[in-house]
C-alpha positions in Angstrom: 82.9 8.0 42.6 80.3 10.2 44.0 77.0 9.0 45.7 74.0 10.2 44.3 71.9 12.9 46.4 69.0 11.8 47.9 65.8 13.6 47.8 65.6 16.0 51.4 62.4 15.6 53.3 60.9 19.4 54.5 58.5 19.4 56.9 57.0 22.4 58.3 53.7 22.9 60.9 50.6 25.2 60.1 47.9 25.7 62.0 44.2 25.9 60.6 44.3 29.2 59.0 48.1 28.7 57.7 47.0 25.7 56.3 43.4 26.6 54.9 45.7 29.4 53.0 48.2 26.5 51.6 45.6 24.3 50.1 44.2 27.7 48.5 47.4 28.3 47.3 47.4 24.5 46.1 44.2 25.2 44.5 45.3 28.5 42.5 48.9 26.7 41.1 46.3 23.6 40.3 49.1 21.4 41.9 47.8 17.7 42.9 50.2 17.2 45.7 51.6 19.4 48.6 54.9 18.8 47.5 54.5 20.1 44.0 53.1 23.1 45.6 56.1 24.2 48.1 58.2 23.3 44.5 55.9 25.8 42.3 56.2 28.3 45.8 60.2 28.2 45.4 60.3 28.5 41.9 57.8 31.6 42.4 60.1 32.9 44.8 63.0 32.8 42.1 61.4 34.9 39.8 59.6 36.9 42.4 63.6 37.8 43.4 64.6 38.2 40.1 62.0 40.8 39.0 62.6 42.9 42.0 66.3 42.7 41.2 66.1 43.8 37.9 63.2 46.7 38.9 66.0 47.9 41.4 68.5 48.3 39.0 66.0 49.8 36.5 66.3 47.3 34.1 62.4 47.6 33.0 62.8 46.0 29.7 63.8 43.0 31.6 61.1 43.1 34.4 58.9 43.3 31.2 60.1 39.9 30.0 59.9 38.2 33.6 56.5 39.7 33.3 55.8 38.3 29.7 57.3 35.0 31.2 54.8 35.0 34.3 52.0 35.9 31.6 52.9 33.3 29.7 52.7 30.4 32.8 49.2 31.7 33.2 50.5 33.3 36.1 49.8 37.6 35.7 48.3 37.8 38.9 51.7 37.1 40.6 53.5 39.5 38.8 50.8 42.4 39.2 50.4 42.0 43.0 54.7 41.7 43.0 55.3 45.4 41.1 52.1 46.4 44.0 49.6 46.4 40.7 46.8 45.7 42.6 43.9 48.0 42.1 41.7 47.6 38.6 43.0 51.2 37.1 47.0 49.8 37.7 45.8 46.4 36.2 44.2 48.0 33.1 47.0 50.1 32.5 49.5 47.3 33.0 47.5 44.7 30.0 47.6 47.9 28.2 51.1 48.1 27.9 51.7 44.0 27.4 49.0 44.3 24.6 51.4 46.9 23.2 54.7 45.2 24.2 53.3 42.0 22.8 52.2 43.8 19.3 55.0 45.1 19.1 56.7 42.1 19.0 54.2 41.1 16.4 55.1 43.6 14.0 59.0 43.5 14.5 58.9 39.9 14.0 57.1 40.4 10.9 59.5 43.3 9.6 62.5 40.8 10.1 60.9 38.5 8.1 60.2 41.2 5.1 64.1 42.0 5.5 65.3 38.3 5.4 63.5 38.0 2.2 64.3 40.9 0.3 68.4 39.9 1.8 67.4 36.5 -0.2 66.3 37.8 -3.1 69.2 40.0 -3.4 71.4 37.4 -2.9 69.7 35.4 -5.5 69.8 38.5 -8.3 73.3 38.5 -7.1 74.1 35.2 -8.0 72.7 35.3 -11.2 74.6 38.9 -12.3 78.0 36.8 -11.4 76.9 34.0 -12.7 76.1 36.1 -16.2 79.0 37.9 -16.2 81.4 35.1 -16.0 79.3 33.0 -18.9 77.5 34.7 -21.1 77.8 38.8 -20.0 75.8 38.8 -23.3 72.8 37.2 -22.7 69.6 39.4 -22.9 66.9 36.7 -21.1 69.5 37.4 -18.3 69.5 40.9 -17.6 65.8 41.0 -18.5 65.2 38.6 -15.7 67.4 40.9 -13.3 65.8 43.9 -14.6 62.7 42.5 -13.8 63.7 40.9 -10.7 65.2 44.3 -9.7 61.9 46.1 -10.1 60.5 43.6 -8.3 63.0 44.4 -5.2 62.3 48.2 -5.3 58.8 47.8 -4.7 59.3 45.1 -1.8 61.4 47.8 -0.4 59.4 50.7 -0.7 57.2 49.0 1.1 58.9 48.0 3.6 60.5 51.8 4.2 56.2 52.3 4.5 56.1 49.7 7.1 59.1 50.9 9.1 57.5 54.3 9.1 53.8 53.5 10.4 56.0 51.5 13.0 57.9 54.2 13.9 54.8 56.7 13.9 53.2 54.2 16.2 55.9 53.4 18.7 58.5 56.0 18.2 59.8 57.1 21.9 58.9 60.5 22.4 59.9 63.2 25.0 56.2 64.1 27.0 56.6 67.8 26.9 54.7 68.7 30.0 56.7 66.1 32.0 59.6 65.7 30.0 59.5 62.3 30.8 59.8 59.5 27.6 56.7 57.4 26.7 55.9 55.2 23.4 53.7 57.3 21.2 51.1 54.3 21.1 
């Protein structure tokens, strides 16, 4: 059987100014003891390494959800002074684009939903036509409930074909044709 670990002891020595900066640092994270603080540091670290792997193999989409993450741990400052966003005009642009990021998510999230329901429904219209069909194929309440139903369906979808449009209007990646370079149209 395997002892359990025991808990390593880190010491380190800092002089004034060192250690004026570590009890800011304490401050900022809102830690209450040192050791909590050199945790949140390492922990920082991790991600800090993980976001500047992913930027260096271009995987932005990813550095935006280590971003999102950071954002999310009330912690945006770390991740703007870790991509070097550190003037106002950087920062602007950067809460710009996680507004957008984050909308988008919004109205994605809300276009799933609209497609899991009309999916339902459809099952459920389904249902009933093979339910029909194998009792009582005759049954007029029955196919003017699909009928209705039905109706019902093509107007949920039209308008969600409306919302995937403005979605697509809004956020559609386009080709800049001075730089030729591809932005979101929003």
């Amino acid at each position: 059987m395997m002892k359990p670990l025991k808990d390593k002891l880190v010491q380190s020595r800092l002089d004034e100014n060192e250690l004026a900066r570590f009890r800011d640092v304490k401050k900022f994270l809102g830690t209450k003891t040192n050791s909590e603080t050199v945790r949140q540091m390492v922990v920082d670290e991790i991600f800090i390494r993980r976001v500047q792997d992913e930027w260096k193999d271009g995987n932005t989409d990813e550095v935006m959800k280590w971003v999102q993450i950071m954002n999310n741990l009330g912690r945006p400052a770390m991740a703007q002074a870790l991509m070097g966003i550190t003037d106002s005009k950087s920062k602007v642009m950067l809460c710009r684009a996680m507004d957008t990021y984050q909308d988008m998510q919004d109205q994605l999230a809300g276009l799933m939903w609209s497609v899991a329901n009309i999916s339902n429904n459809l099952n459920q219209i389904a249902h009933v036509l093979n339910t029909a069909k194998s009792e009582d194929p005759a049954d007029a309440d029955t196919w003017n409930w699909v009928n209705s139903r039905l109706s019902q369906q093509q107007t949920l979808n039209d308008d969600l074909k409306q919302q995937l449009q403005r979605f697509k209007q809004k956020y559609l990646v386009t080709k800049d044709e001075r730089s030729g370079n591809s932005q979101l149209s929003a």
